[in-house]
N, C-alpha and C positions, 0 to 999 in steps of 0.2 A: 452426497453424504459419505459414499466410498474413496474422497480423494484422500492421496499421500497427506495432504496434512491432517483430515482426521484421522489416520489409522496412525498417523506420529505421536498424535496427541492422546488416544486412545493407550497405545504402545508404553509411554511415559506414565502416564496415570497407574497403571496395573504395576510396574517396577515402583515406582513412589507407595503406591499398596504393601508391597509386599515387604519391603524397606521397613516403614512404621505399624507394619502388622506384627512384626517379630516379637518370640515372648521377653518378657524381660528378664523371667527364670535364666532363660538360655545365655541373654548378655549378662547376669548378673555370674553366672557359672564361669563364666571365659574371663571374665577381671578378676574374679578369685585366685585364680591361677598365676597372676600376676604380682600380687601385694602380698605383702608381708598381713599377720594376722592382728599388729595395730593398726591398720591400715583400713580394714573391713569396714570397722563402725562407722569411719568417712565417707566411704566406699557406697555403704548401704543406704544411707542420706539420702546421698547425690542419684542411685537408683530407683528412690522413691519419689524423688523430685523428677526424673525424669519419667519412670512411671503415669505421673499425672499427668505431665505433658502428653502423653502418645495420646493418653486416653482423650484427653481435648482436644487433640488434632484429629483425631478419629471422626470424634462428631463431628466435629468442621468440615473433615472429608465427606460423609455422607448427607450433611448440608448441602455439600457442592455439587455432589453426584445429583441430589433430586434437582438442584438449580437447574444444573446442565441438562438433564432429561425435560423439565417445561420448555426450555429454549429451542430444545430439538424440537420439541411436539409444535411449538410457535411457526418455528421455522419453517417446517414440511408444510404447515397450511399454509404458511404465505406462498410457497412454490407450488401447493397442488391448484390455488388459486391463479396464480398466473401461467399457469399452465393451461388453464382453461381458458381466459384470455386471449393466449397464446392465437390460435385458432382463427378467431375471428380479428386480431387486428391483423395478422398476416394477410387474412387475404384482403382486408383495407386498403393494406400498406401495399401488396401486389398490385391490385388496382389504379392505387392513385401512381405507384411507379409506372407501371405499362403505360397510363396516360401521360406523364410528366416527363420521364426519362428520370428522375432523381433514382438515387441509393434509396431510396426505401424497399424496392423491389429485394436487393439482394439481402437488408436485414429483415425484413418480410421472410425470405426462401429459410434464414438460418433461426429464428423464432419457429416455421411451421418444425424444422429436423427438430428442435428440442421438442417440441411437442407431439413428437412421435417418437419416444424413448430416450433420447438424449438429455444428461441431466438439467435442469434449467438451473439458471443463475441468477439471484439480482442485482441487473446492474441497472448503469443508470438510464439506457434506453428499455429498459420494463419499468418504469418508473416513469417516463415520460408517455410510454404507452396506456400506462392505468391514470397518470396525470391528464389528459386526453380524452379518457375513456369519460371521466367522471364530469368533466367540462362539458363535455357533449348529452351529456342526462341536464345537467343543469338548462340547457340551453332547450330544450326539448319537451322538459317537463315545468310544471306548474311547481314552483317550489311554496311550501306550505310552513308557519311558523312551529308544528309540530311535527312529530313523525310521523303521522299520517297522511296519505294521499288525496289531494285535492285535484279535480279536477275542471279543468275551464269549457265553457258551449255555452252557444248565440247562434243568431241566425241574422247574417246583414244580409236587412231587405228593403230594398228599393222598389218603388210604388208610383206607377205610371196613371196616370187616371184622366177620364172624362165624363163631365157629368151632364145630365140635360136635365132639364127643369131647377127647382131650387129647392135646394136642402139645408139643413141644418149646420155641416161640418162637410167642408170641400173635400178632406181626404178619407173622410172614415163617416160618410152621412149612417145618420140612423132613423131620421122621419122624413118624409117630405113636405118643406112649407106652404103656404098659400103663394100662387105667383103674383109678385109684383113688379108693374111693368118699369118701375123705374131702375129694376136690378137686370142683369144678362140672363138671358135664359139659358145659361151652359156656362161651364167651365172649365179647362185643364191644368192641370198641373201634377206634380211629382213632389214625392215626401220619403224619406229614409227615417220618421220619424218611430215605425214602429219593426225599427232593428229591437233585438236581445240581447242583453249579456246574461251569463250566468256560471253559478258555482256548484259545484257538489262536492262534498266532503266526505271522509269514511273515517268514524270514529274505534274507540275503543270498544271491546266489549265489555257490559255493564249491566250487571245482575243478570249472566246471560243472554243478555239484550245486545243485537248489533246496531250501532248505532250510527247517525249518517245526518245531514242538516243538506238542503236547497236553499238558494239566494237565486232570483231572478230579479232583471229590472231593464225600463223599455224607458224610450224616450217620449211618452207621449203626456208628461206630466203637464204640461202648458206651453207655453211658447214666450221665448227671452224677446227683448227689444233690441233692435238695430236690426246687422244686416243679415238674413236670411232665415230672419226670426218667421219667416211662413213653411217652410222645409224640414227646421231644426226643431227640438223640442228640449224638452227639461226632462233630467231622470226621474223617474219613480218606481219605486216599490213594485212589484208583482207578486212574488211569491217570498216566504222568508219559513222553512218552517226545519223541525227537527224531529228527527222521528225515532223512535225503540223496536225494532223491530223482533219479536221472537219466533219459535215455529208456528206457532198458529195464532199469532195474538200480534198486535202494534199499537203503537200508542203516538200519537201527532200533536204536537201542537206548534202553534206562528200561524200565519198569515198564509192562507188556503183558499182552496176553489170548494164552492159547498158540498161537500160529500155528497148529499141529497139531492146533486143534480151531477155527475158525476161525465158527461157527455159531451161534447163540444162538435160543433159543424168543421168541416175541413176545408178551408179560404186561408188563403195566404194574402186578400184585398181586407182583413180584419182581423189583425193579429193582436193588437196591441190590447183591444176591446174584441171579445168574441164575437162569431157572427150571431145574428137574429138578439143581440144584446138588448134591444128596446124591444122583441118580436117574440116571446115566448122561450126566452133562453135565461134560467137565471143564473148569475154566472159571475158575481159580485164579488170577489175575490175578499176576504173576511176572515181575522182574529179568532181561532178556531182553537178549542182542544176535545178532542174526540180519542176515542179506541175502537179497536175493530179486532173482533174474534172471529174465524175462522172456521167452519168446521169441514175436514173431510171423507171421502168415504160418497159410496153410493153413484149414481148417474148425474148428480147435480149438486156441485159443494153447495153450502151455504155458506153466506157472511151475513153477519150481522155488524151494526155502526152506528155507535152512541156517543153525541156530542154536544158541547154547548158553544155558542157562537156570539158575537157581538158585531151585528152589522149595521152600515155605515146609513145614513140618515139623510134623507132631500133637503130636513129643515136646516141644514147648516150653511145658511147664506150668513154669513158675515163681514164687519168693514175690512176685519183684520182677519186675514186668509192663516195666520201663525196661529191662533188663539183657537182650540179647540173647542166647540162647543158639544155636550154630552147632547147623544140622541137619545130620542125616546126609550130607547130599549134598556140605556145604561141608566135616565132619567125613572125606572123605574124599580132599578135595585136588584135583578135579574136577569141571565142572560137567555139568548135565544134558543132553545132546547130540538134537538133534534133526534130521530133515529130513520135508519134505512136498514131494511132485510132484502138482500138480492140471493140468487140463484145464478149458476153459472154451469154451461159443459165444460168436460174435462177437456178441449179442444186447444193445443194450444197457438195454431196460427191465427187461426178465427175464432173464435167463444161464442156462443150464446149467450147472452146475459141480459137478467128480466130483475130488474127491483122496484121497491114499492117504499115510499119516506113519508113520515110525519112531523109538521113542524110546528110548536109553537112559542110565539114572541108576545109576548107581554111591552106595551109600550104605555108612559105613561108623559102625555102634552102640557105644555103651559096651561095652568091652570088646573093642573091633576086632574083632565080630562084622561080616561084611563080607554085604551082599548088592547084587546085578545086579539090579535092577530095570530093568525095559523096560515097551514097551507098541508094539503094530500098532494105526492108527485107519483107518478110512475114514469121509467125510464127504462128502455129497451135498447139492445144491439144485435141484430139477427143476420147470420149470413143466411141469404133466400137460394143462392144459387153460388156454383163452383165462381170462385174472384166478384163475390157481390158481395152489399150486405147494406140492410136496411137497420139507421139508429136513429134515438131522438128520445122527446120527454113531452110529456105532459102536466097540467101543475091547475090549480087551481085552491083560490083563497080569499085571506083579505091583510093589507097593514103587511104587503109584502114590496114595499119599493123598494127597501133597501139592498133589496138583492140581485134587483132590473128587474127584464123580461118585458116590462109595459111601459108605453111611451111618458115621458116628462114632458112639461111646458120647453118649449123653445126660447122662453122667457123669462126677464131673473125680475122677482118681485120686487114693486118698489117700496114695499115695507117688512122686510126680513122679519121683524115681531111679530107684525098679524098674519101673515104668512107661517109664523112658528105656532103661533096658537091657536088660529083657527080653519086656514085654509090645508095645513097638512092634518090635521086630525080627522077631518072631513074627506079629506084623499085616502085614508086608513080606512075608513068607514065600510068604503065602496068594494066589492064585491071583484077578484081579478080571476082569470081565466088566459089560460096562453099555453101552447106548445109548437113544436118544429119536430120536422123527421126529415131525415139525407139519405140518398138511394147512391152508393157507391160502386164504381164498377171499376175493377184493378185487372185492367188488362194485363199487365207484367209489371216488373218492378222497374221500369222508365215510365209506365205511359198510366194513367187513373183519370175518369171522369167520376164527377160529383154533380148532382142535382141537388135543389133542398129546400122548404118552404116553412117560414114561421110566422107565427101572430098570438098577438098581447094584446089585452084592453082590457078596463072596466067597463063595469055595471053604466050601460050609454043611459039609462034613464035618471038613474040616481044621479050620475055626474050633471044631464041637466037639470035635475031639479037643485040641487047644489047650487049651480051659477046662475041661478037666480038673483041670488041672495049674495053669489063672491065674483065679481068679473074676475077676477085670475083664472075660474076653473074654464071658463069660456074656453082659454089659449091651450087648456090640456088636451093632448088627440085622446078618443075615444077608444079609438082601437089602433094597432099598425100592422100592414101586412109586408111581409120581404121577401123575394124569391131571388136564389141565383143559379148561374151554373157554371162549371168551369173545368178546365182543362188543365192538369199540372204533368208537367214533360222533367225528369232526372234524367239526363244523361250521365253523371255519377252520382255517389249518394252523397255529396258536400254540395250540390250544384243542381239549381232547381228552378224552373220558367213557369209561369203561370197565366193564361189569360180567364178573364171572369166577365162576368156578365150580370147585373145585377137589378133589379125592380121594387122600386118602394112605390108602397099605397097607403096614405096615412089620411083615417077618419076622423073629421070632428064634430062633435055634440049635432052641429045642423050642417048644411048644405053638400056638395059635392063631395067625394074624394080628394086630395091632391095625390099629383103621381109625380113621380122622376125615375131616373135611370143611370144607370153609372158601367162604363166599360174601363177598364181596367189590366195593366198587364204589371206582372209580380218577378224579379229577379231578385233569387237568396242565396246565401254562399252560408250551408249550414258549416260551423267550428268546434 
């Protein structure tokens, strides 16, 4: 801003000032002297007329001057801006020269001098360097249709497995069936079916509310036909939700994990479906809008969490898989109503945390056959010792399928109506009972063992007295028990190995146990 040609231009301006600043008294005095006194009245005119002139070029002048002064002020930030640039491409451009040999090195070295006192300039290699700059965010970053920041995470994971005895679903079993000898007693295989993709978004703020939306979704929706349709899977939904968040207050709603059971086992061998999902875990992922207050202060915040829910229904066997049919709970003009009061240490590596939920669901069956379903949970996370900690849930109810936790028939009814009207009404009826606890032990931030055991079932008398009267409920298990254990090794934190170990016991109405087994190893590249 100090060069010769601004201080030319500068220089010029102030004599152009001073020029059309003169009075016009003074020129009208020095042509006096000149003309004759017919001459004046002409004289005076043409100095009035030029009068108004100066006075219009004046303001014009001081138009220009504030023009000029924005341009400046424009100007200096685009150079205090590349100037700071400055900095970090050089030593880029250092870099990739000392590897290459190219010229970038020495315009590298004359970029760092202006950015140590020397004035900068833009030419057209800072322009290619900020042209550069901005390519390289593009390419790096998630770009989003708004101004706002979105970002992309998943986890591909590939799922090695072997299973003994027979179960239900070769990569993700959840009961174990009766053996039959005409089938293998074992079997291996691999599936990447329950990789993640997912999105997070960061909105605007809105009635002081920061505000932010989740999209998750897993491959585990069904299975396509042709080739590698046993591996591969169909996308679906997992999570979809948008939240408000204030200082002490949030407000949620989409497609959620039940507040009311708020815990999950740690298995990288049951991602897609939690673990103990048939075994005392409910975990039903469900159409949700809740709020949650906050309060703090004292040795144990509180929160409190009030919701209403719309969950998903057994009875929805139908021919046509598109065609929605209303369950019970929307069949009866209400949703499913919840709340949870938890407790928490101020601790923030590990927390304490102890809550207590109530739920209840009104559901109403073909034939306005009407049942109250409820459900009492408690649900705990305790660290017992330095790098331990003991969590899990307890639950008990009734007319609570829709959310798991208790084992389903292995079997699709061969009359979807009387199955809608009188065999799940009857399943509602029945009295459930289910919880799981994990004993974690985090040696360091590579190496974590997990223990864990869960179990689900109804009321085993009622169910047989039931299938008496329904052979379907015959095929329903009674109760299910699961137990795993496992080992997960991070040698970085994108990059994660897993082996497990895992045992199903599934009870029915009369005779034996069935039992199986499944060993398993898990490689994930979290993104």
């Amino acid at each position: 801003m100090n060069s010769p040609f601004y201080r030319g231009i500068q220089h010029g301006c102030g004599l152009l000032c001073v020029l059309l600043l003169a009075s016009p008294a003074t020129f009208a005095q020095s042509q006096s002297t000149l003309v004759t006194p017919g001459e004046q009245p002409e004289i005076a005119s043409k100095i009035d007329r030029l009068t108004k002139s100066l006075e219009q070029t004046q303001v014009e002048l001081a138009e220009s001057r504030t023009e000029i002064q924005q341009l400046r002020a424009t100007l200096q930030e685009v150079l205090t801006r590349m100037n700071a640039i400055a900095p970090r491409s050089a030593e880029e451009a250092a870099q990739s020269g000392s590897d290459t040999g190219t010229p970038q090195a020495s315009s590298a070295q004359s970029q760092a001098e202006e950015a140590h006192g020397k004035p900068a300039q833009i030419s057209q290699d800072d322009w290619d360097i900020l042209n550069a700059r901005i390519e390289e965010q593009r390419q790096t970053k998630v770009e989003s249709g708004s101004k706002f920041r979105v970002k992309l995470s998943g986890i591909a994971l590939f799922n090695a497995f072997g299973n003994f005895g027979q179960v239900d679903a070769a990569d993700l079993p959840s009961i174990a069936t009766p053996h039959n000898p005409d089938y293998s007693g074992g079997t291996v295989g691999a599936s990447v079916r329950q990789s993640i993709i997912g999105l997070s978004g960061v909105g605007p703020v809105l009635f002081g509310a920061r505000t932010s939306a989740d999209l998750q979704m897993d491959f585990f929706g069904g299975l396509p036909s042709g080739y590698s349709a046993t591996s591969s899977g169909l996308a679906e939904v997992r999570l979809a939700r948008i939240r408000f968040d204030w200082k002490n207050t949030s407000a949620v709603a989409g497609m959620d994990y039940p507040f009311f059971s708020p815990n999950l086992p740690t298995t990288y061998m049951s991602v897609a479906v939690p673990g103990f999902a048939s075994a005392g875990n409910l975990w039903t992922w469900t159409p949700t809008i809740r709020v949650e207050q906050r309060f703090s202060g004292g040795l144990w915040p509180l929160k409190i969490e009030v919701g209403l829910l719309d969950p998903s229904s057994t009875t929805g066997y139908a021919a046509n898989s598109n065609v929605r049919i209303p369950s019970p709970t929307e069949s009866s003009r209400q949703p499913t109503y919840a709340v949870r009061f938890s407790a928490s240490t101020k601790s923030e590596d590990n927390p304490a945390v102890i809550g207590v939920s109530g739920v209840y669901s009104p559901q109403r069956f073909l034939g306005n056959y009407e049942v109250a379903g409820w459900a009492a949970t408690l649900d705990w996370k305790i660290p017992l010792f330095p790098r331990t900690q003991l969590m899990g849930e307890f639950f008990t109810g009734r007319g609570l399928d829709g959310f798991g936790g208790v084992p389903l028939s292995p079997l699709r009814p061969v009359n979807p109506a009387y199955y809608a009207a009188v065999t799940a009404p009857e399943l509602a009826n029945l009295g459930v009972i289910g919880g799981w606890s994990q004993f974690k032990i985090k040696v360091n931030a590579r190496n974590e063992f997990n223990i864990a055991a869960g179990t689900g079932g109804r009321n085993s008398s009622g169910l047989r007295e039931a299938a008496l009267s329904n052979s379907f409920l015959a095929s329903v298990p009674a109760r299910n028990q699961m137990l795993f254990a496992n080992y997960i090794f991070r040698p970085r934190s994108d990059l994660l190995f897993s082996a497990e170990y895992r045992r199903l016991r599934t009870y029915e109405i009369t005779g034996s146990p069935n039992s199986a087994g499944q060993i398993g190893l898990a490689v994930g590249f979290l993104f």
